[in-house]
C-alpha positions in Angstrom: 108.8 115.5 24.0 109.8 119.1 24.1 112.2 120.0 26.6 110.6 122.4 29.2 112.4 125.7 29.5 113.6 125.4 33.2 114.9 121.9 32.1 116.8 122.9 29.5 118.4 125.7 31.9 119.5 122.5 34.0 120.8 120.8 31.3 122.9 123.3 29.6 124.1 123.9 33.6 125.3 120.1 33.2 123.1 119.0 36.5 121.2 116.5 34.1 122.4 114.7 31.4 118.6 114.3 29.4 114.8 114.4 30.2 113.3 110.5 29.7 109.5 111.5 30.3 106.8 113.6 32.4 105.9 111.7 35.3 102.9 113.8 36.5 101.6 117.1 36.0 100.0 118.6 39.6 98.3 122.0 40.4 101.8 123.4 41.8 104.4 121.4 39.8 105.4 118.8 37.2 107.4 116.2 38.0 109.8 114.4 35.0 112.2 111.9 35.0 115.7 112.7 34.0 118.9 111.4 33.3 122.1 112.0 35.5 124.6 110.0 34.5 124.4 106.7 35.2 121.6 107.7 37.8 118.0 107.8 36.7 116.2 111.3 39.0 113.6 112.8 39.4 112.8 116.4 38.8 110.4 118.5 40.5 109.3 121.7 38.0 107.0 124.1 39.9 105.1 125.9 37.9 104.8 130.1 38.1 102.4 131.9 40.3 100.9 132.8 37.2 100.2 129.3 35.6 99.0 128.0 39.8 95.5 127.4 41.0 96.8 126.0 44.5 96.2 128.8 46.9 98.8 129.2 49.9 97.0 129.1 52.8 97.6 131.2 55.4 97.2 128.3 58.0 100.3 127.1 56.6 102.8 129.7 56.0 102.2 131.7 59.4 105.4 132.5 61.4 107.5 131.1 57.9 110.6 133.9 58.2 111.4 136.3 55.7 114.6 137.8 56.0 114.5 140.8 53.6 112.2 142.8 55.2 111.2 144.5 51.4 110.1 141.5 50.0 108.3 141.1 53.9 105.9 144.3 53.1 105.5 143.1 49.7 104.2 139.8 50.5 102.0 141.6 53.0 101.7 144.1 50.5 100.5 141.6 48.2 102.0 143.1 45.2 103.1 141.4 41.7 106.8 141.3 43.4 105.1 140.2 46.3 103.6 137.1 44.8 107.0 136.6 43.4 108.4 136.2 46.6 105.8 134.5 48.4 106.2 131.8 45.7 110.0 131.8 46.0 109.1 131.1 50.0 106.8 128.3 49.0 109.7 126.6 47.1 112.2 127.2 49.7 109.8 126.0 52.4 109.7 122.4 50.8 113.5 122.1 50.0 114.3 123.0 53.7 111.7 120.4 55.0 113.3 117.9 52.5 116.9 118.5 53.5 115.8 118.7 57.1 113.7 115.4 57.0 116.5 113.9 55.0 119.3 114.1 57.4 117.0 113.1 60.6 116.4 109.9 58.7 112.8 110.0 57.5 111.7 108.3 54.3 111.6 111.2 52.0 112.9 111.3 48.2 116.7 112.4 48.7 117.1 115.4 47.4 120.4 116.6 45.5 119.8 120.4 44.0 117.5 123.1 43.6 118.2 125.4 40.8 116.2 127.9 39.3 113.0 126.4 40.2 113.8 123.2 39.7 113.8 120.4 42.7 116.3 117.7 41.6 115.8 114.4 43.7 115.6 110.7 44.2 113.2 109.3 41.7 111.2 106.5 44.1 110.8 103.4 42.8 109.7 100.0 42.5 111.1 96.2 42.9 111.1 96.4 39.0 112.7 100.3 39.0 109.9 101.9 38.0 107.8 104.8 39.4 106.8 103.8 42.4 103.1 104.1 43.2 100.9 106.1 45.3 99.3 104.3 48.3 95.9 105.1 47.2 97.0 102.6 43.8 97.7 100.0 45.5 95.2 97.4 47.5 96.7 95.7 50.9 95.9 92.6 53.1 95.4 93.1 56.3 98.9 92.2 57.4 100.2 95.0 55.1 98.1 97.4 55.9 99.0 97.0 59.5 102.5 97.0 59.0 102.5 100.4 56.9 100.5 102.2 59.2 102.9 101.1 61.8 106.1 102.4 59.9 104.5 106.0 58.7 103.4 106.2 62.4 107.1 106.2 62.8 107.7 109.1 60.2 105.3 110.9 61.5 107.1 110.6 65.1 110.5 111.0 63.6 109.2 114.2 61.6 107.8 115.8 64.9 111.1 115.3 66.4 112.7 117.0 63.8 110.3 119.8 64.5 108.3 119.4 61.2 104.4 118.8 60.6 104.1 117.0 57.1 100.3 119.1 57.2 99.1 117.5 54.1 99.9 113.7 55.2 97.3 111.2 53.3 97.5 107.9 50.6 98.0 110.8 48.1 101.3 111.8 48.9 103.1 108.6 50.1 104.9 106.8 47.7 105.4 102.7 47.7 108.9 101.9 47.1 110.5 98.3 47.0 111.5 98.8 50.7 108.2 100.4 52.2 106.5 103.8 51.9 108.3 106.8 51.3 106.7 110.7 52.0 106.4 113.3 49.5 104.7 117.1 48.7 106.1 119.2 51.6 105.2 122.6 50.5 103.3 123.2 53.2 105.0 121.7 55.9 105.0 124.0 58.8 106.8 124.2 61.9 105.7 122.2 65.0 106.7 124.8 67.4 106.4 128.3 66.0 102.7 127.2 64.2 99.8 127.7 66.4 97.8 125.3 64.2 101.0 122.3 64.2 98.8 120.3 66.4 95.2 120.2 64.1 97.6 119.5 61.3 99.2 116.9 63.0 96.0 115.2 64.3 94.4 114.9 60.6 97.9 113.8 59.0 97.8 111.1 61.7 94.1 110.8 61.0 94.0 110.5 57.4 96.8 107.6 57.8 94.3 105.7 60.1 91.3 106.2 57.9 93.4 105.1 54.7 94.8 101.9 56.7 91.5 101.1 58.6 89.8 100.4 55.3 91.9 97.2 55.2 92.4 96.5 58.6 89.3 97.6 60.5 91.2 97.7 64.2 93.2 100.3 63.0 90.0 102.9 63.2 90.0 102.7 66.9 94.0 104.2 67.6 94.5 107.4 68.3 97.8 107.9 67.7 97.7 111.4 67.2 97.1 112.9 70.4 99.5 110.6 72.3 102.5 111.4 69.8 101.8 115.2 70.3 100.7 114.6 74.2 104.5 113.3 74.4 105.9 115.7 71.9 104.6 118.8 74.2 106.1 117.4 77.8 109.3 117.8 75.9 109.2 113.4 76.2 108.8 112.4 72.5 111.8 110.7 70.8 112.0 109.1 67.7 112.1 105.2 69.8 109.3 106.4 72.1 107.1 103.7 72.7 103.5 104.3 71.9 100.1 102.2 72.6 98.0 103.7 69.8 95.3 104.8 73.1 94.4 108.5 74.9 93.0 109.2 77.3 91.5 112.7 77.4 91.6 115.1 80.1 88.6 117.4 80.3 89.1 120.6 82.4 87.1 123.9 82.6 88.0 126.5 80.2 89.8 129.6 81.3 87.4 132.4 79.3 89.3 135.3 81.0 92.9 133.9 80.3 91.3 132.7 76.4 90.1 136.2 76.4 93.3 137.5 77.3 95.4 135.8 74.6 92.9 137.1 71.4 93.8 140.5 73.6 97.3 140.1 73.2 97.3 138.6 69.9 94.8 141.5 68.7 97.5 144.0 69.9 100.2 142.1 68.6 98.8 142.7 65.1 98.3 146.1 65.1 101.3 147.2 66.6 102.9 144.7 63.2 100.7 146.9 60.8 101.7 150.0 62.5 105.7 149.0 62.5 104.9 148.2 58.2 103.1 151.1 57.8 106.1 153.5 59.2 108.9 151.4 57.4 110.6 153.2 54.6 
């Protein structure tokens, strides 16, 4: 196998010591096992805006920080050196989550550099240490299916606490190691606070783990852990031990037009005054 060209940048860097295989090839990256050492990694190769098809959406990146306010305009801009950038911000926007998530104890790859490009991390694997599995390989009794669920319910909480939305959550990106399930793809993580659409995100992550679950253990379909997780995590009461029932009850009160009305107002302005502040920058 011919050694790809950001590989080889790594290995002539001496942060691996040889590429074993390709271990999947997706719309935003390639993924190939590498040797460190005595340590077998993996190593996350996303490919150039030019080569993508997966389009950012904006759901996902609003209120992500830019701090060089050029490469701000450009991205708004939407120029060549724009894309660049927005790229680079993807990237960056899944290292941070994996670093975060990493150190607040949730079941993600660990992750050990990021050079040029290039994610280098845990490779996930199996009792026999191979690739570990998706979910959506693998068939479960109803006893394992329960017991899964139960765990990523707990990432999911732990996640939250750490301020992070996984946003793409489902059997596709969750790996099956030897101990249990680990979580992968955080591209498009976004920030449960500063994203105004955290909370949809987080209610079809949580969903998509329940639909996946239910089809083995049918009690499952009738939890909704979702809203009581993020019912907790907005009264400021969600910790990563808080004990949850799996039920909601939902409140229904009147809608405030005027007040509704006011806030597309506000935001409305908001925006404008932002194109008038790019407009007038140097």
């Amino acid at each position: 196998m011919k050694t790809p060209k950001r590989l080889q940048i790594l290995l002539e860097e001496g942060l691996i010591d040889g590429v074993a295989r390709q271990l999947m090839s997706g719309k935003e990256a390639q993924v190939f096992v590498v040797r460190c050492g005595e340590e077998t990694r993996c190593a996350k190769v996303y490919k150039e805006a030019t080569q993508r098809s997966f389009r950012q959406a904006v759901d996902y990146t609003e209120n992500r920080k830019v701090k060089n306010s050029r490469s701000a305009r450009a991205m708004a801009k939407g120029s060549r050196f724009g894309r660049e950038q927005q790229e680079a911000a993807w990237q960056s926007a899944e290292v941070d989550a994996l670093y975060r998530l990493a150190a607040a104890g949730v079941r993600v790859p660990k992750p050990y550099n990021f050079f040029e490009g290039v994610l280098l991390m845990e490779l996930v694997a199996d009792a026999n240490g191979d690739a570990a599995p998706r979910l959506n390989d693998v068939q479960f009794t109803p006893e394992a299916a329960r017991r899964h669920h139960a765990t990523l319910v707990r990432e999911v909480v732990r996640m939250l606490c750490a301020g992070i939305v996984h946003g793409d959550l489902s059997e596709f990106n969750i790996l099956l190691a030897e101990d249990g399930p680990v979580i992968i793809d955080l591209p498009q993580a976004v920030d449960a606070a500063g994203n105004n659409h955290a909370k949809r995100m987080l209610l079809r992550d949580v969903e998509n783990l329940r639909n996946f679950f239910g089809r083995f253990a049918p009690e499952l379909l009738a939890s909704d852990f979702g809203n009581e997780l993020w019912a907790l995590f907005e009264r400021g009461n969600l910790t990563p031990d808080s004990p949850l029932s799996g039920r909601f009850l939902q409140q229904h009160r009147p809608v405030d037009l005027r007040g509704v009305l006011r806030e597309i107002d506000d935001a409305r302005d908001e925006d404008a005054a932002r194109r008038l502040r790019m407009q007038q920058a140097p």
